[in-house]
Phi, psi and omega in degrees: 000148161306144170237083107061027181275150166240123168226177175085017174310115157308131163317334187285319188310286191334322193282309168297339174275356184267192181067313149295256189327352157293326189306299185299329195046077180199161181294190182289316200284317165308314205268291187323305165323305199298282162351263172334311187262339153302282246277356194248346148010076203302145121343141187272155172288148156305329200276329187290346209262337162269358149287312177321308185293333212196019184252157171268348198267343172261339186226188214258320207227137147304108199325139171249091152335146168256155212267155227267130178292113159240150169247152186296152160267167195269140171268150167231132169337161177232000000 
């Protein structure tokens, strides 16, 4: 594994990431690890996030549709 330094870090940063990993209850180096491994992340696919989302093997219940309204079509005077 890789190793890391950032330096020249504002104080205020520091301070707000040690306050998010307490929040998380994790060191600071865990909660930078986290940040870091989101943010470099692919992107989820759109086709996948909606299997996550709408598949019944993901979720508790099978999407139920409602079943589809028609109406007559219109006549117009001629």
């Amino acid at each position: 594994m890789a190793n890391l330094s950032v330096r020249n870090l504002d104080d205020e940063i520091v301070a707000n990431l040690r306050v998010r990993a307490a929040r998380h209850g994790v060191s600071m180096e865990e909660e930078i690890r986290h940040i870091l491994r989101d943010a470099a992340a692919t992107p989820e696919r759109l086709g996948d996030l909606a299997v996550r989302l709408f598949s019944p093997a993901y979720g508790e219940e099978e999407l139920v549709l409602p079943e589809r309204q028609t109406s007559d079509p219109v006549e117009f005077p001629e």
